[in-house]
C-alpha positions in Angstrom: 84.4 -84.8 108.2 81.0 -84.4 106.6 78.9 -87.5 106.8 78.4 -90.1 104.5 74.6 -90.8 102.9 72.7 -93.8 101.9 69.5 -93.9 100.7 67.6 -97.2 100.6 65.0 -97.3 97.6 65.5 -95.4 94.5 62.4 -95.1 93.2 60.6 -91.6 92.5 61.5 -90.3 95.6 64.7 -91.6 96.2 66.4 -91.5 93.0 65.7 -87.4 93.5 67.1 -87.3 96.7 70.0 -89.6 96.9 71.4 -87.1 93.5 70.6 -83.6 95.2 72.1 -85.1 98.7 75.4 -85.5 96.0 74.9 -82.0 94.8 74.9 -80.7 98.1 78.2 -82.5 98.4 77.9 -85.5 99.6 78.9 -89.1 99.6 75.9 -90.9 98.5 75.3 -94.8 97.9 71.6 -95.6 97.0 70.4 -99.2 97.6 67.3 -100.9 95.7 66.5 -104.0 95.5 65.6 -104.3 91.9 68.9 -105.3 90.3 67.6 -103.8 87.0 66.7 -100.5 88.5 70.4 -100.2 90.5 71.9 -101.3 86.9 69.7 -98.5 85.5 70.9 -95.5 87.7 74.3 -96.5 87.6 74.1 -95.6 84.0 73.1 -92.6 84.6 69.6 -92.8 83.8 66.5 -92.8 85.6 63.4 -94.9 85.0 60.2 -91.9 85.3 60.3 -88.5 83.9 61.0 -85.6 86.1 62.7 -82.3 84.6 66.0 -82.1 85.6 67.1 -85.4 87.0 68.7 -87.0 84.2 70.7 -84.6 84.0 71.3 -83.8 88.0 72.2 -87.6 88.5 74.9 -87.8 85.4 76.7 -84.9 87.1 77.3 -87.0 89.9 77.0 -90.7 89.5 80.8 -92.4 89.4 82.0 -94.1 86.2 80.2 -91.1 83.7 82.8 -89.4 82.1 83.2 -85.7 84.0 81.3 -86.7 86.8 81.8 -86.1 90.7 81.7 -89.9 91.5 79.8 -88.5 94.5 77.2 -91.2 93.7 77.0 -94.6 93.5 74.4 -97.4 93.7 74.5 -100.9 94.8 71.9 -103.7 96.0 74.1 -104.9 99.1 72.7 -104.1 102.4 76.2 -105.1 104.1 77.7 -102.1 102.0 74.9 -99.3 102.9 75.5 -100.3 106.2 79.5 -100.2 106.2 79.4 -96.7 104.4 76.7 -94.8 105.9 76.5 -92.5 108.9 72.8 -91.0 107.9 70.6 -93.2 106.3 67.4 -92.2 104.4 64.6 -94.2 104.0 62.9 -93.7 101.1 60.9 -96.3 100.4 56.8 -96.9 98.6 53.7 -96.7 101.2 50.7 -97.4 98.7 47.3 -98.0 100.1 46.4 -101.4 100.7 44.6 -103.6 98.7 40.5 -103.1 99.5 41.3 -100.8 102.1 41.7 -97.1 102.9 45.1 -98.4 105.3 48.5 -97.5 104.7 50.7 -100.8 103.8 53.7 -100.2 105.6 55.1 -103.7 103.9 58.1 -102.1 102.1 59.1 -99.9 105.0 58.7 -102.8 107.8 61.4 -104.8 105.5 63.7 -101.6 104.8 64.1 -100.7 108.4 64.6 -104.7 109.3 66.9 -104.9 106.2 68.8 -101.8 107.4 68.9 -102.6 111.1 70.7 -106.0 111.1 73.3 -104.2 109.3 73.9 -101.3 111.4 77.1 -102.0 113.8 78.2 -98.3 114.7 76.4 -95.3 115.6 74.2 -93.9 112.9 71.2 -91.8 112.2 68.1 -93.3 110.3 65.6 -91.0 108.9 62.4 -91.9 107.3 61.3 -89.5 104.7 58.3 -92.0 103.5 54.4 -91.3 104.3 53.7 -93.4 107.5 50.6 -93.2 109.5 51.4 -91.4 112.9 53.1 -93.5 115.3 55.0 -95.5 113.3 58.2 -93.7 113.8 58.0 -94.3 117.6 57.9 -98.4 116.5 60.1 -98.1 114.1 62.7 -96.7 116.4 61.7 -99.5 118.9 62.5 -102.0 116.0 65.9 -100.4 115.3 66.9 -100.6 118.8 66.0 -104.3 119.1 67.8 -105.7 115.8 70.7 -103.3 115.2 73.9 -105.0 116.3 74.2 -101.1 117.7 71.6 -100.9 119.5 71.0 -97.5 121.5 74.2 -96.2 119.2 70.9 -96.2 116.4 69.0 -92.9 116.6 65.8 -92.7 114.0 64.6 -89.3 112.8 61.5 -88.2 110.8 61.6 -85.8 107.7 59.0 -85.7 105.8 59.2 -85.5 101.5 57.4 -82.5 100.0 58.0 -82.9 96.7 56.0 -82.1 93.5 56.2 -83.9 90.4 57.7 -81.7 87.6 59.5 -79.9 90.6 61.2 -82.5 92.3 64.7 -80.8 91.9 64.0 -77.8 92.7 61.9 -78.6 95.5 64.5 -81.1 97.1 67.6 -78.8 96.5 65.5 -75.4 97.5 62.8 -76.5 99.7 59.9 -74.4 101.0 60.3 -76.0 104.6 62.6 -78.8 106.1 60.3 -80.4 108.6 62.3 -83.0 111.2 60.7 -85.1 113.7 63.7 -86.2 116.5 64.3 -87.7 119.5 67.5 -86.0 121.2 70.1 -83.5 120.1 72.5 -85.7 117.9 69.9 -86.5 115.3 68.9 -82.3 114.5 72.8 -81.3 114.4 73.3 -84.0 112.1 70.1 -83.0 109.6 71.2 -79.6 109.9 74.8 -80.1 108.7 72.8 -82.2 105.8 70.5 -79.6 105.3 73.1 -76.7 105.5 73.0 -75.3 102.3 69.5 -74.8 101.9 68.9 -73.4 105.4 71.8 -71.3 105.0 69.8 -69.5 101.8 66.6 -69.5 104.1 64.7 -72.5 104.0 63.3 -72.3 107.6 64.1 -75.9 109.4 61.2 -76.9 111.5 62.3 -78.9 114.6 59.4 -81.3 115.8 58.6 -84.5 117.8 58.0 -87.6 116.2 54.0 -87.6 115.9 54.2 -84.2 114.5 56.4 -84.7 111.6 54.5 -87.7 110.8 51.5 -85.5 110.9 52.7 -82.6 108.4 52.8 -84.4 105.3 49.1 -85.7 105.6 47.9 -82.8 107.3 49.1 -80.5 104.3 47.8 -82.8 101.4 44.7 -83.5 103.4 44.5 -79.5 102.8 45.5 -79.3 99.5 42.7 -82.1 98.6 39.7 -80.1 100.4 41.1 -77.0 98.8 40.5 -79.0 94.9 37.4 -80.3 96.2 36.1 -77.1 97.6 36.7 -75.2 94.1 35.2 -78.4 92.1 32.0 -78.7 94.2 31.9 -74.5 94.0 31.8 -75.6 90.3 28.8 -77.9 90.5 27.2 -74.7 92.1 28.1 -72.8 88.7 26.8 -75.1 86.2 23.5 -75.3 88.6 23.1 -71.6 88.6 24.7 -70.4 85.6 27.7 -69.0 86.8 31.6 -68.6 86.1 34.2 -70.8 88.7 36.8 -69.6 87.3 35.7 -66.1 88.2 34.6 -67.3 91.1 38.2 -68.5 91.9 39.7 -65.4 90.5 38.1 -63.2 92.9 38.1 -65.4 96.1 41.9 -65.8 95.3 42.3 -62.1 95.8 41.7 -62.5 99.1 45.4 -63.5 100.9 43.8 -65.8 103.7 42.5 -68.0 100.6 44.9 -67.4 98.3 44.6 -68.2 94.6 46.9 -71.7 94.2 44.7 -75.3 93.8 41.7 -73.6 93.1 41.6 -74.1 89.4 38.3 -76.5 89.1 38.3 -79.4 86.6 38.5 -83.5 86.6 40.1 -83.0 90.5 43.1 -84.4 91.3 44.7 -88.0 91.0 48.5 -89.5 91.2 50.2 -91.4 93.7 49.9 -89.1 97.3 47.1 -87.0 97.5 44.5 -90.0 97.0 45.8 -92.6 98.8 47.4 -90.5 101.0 44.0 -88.9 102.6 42.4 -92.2 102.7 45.1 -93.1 104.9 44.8 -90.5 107.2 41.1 -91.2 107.6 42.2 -95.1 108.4 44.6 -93.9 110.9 41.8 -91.8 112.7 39.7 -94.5 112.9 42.7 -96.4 114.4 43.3 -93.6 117.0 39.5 -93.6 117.9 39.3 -89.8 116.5 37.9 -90.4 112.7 35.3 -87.8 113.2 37.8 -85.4 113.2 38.7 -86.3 109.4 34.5 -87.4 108.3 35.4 -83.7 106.0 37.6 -86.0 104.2 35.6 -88.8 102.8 33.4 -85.9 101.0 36.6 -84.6 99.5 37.4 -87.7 98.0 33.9 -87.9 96.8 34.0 -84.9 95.2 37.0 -85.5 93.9 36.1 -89.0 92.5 32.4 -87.8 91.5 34.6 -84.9 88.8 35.4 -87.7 86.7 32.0 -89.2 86.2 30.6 -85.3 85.4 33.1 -85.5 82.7 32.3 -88.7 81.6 28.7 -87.2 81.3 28.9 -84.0 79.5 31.2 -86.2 76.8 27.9 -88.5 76.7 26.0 -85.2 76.4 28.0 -83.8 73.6 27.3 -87.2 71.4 23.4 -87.5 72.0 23.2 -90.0 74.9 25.5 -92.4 73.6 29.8 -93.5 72.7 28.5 -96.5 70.5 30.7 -96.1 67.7 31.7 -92.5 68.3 35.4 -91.6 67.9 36.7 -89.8 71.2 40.2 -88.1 71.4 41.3 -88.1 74.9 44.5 -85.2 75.0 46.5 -86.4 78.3 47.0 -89.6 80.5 49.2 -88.3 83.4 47.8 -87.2 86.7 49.3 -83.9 85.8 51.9 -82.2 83.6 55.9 -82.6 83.4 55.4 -86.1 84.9 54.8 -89.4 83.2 53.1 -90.6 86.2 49.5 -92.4 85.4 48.9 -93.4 88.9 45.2 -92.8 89.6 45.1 -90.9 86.8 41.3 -88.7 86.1 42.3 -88.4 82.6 43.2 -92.0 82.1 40.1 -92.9 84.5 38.1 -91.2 82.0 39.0 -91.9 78.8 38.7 -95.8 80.7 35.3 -95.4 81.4 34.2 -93.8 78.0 35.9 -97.0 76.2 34.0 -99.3 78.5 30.7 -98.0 77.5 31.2 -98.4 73.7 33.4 -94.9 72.8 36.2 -95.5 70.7 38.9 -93.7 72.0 42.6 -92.3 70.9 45.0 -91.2 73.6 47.9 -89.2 73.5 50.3 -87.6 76.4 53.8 -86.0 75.4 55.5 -88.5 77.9 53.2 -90.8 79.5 52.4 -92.9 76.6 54.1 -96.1 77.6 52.9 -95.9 81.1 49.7 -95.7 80.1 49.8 -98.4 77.3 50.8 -100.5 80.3 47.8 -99.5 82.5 45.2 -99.5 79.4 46.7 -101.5 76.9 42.8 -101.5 75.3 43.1 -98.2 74.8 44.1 -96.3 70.9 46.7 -94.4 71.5 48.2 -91.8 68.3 52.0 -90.7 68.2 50.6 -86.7 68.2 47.8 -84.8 69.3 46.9 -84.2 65.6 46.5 -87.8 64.9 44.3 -88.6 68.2 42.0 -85.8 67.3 41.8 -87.4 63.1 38.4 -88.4 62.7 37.5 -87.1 66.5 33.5 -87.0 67.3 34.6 -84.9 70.8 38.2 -83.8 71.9 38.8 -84.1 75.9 41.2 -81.9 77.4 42.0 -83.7 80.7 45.7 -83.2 81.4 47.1 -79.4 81.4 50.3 -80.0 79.2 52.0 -76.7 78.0 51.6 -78.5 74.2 47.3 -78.2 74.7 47.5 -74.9 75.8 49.6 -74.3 72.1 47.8 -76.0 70.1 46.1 -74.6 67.1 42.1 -74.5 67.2 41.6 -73.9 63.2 45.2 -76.4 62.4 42.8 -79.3 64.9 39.6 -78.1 63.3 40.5 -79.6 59.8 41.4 -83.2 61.0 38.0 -83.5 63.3 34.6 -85.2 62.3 33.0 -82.6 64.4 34.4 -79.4 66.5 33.6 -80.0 69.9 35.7 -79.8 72.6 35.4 -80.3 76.6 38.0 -78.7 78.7 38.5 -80.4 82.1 40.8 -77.9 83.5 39.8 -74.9 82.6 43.3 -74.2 81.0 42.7 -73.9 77.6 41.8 -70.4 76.0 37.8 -70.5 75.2 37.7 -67.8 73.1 40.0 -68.4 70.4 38.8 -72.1 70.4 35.3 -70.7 69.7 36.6 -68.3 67.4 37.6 -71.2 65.1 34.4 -72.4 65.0 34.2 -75.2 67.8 31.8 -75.5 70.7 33.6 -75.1 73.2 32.6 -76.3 77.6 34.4 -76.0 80.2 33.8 -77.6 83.8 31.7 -74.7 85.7 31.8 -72.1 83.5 28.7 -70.4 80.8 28.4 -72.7 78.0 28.7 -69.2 75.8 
């Protein structure tokens, strides 16, 4: 009989996995406990945008008419723990107040939720982003409160999802990673995992430590990989030369590879910041934080992209934003997400608004998040409208809807035809063409 799945937390993460584990054909019962969110889901809808999993959780949440009924959500701890055999943990790490450290507030109380609950065998596996060594106490703390006790096996398997891919990635993965203890917990996570293995996802067997280690390790080395390419662009706009060229040809060469080296505003949202500023923290911790020093001059770079912007917008206006109109075109952290987290486009525009600029935003989908972040912001129901009257237009998310737009169709609603494009994404020739001055971040002004 196959087992049956909870996962506890449906936010971003969960919500995603808790309907693929349901696709894959299993028994699924999510737990949150935000009554509103559980009331949400059980609906059938979902409270972020990600492509695909509105319509990947109707399929398969009971009640919707031509459903599966594989999936169900509740806010009871005593059912999750009655129905499960594996139970993922899927809960929020965000970095804590003031401080580089990881709060491990929400996953503490998950696991302590969880445990008092668990009275037969059953395999708990964290999928959040913990420092390394946490999964050796949490399994500690599961043996000590679970009316179980030994009968409670804990395994790590690290989320590698990427917004506007979350489906895909969770039902096709790259890698599965798992971090366990004995034999029982890997046979069980590979009869979870069959399908995808079974199509040739390679399933990557670890100890603890390591599999808390993967996750960071690889967005530690997708953050100096941004960084690198952004500080190769400071180089460019020193010397006169081309970073996307630059990137093109270094790209060529397969031990670099050409993904993440597209140089812009750098990179924002709700893991790789916080996420490497954790894994610095947790050095320190472990007495080895020179090993990660690299780190605090990727974030700088990182973090220093969205004051250059900030700058050349200045530029463009003579020295000053008093009283100039500034259309700002994106507020996510990236495209096909609605996610504003430690947005560089939404950190911009912020900036440009506290020194005097008055500025229009507009994002296909993360309007309302972003009205909740910056509520002092202008914000214009099309990019049309947010360009009307527009002294500069900033280009500082890479939505497919920029890339489309037409330069001459913009040109007639503007006060003046300038336009900065912070990710290199938009096509420089046809926007010159149509009479605009056109700059891009680390590339010939002409």
């Amino acid at each position: 009989m196959a087992p049956r799945i909870t996962v506890i937390g449906t936010g971003y993460l969960g919500a995603t996995h808790a309907a693929a584990m349901a696709e894959l054909g299993f028994e699924v019962l999510g737990l949150d406990v935000v009554p509103e969110k559980i009331e949400m889901l059980g609906r059938g809808k979902v409270p972020m945008y990600e492509p695909g999993l509105e319509e990947l959780l109707r399929r398969h949440v009971a009640g919707i008419e031509g459903s599966t009924g594989r999936l169900r959500f509740t806010t009871s701890w005593e059912e999750v723990g009655e129905f499960g055999d594996v139970h993922f943990v899927c809960v929020n790490t965000p970095q804590k107040h003031g401080e580089y450290a990881c709060d491990m507030t929400y996953v503490d109380a998950a696991f302590s939720s969880l445990a008092a609950v668990l009275r037969r065998p059953a395999l708990v596996v964290g999928k959040s982003t913990v420092p390394v060594g946490s999964a050796a106490r949490l399994a500690g703390l599961l043996r000590e409160l679970s009316p179980a006790g030994d009968e409670v096996e804990l395994a790590w398997n690290p989320e590698f999802l990427r917004e506007g891919f979350a489906v895909r990635d969770t039902l096709h993965p790259d890698r599965i990673v798992v971090g366990v203890s004995g034999e029982h917990g890997e046979k069980l996570l590979r009869e979870v995992y069959a399908t995808p293995v079974g199509e040739g996802t390679p399933f990557v067997v670890t100890d603890y430590p390591t599999a808390e280690l993967v996750k960071t390790a690889a967005n530690s080395f997708l953050a100096t990989k941004i960084s690198f390419i952004n500080a190769m662009a400071e180089v460019c706009e020193a010397a006169d030369g081309d970073v996307v060229k630059l990137a093109e040809a270094i790209g060529h060469d397969e031990r670099i590879g050409r993904k993440f080296l597209r140089a812009g505003i750098g990179f924002g949202g709700g893991c790789l910041p916080k996420d490497i500023r954790a894994f610095m923290a947790r050095a320190g911790e472990l007495g080895v934080d020179q090993a990660l020093t690299f780190l605090r001059e990727v974030d700088s770079i990182n973090m220093r992209r969205r004051g250059h912007m900030v700058e050349l917008a200045r530029e463009c206006l003579g020295g000053s934003f008093l009283g100039q109109r500034v259309a700002v075109l994106g507020a996510t952290f990236k495209p096909d997400s609605d996610d504003v987290r430690d947005s560089p486009a939404l950190n911009v525009a912020g900036q440009i608004h506290l020194q005097g600029g008055q500025v229009t935003v507009y994002d296909p989908k993360g309007m309302a998040n972003a009205r909740g972040l910056f509520p002092t912001l202008g914000y214009a129901p099309t990019a049309l409208e947010a360009c009307r009257g527009a002294q500069v237009v900033l280009h500082l998310t890479e939505w497919a809807e920029f890339r489309e737009l037409d330069p001459a169709a913009l040109g007639e609603v503007v006060a003046a035809r300038r336009i900065l494009d912070g990710r290199n994404a938009l096509d420089a020739a046809a926007w010159r063409d149509a009479g605009w001055a056109f700059r891009a971040m680390g590339r010939p002004q002409a």
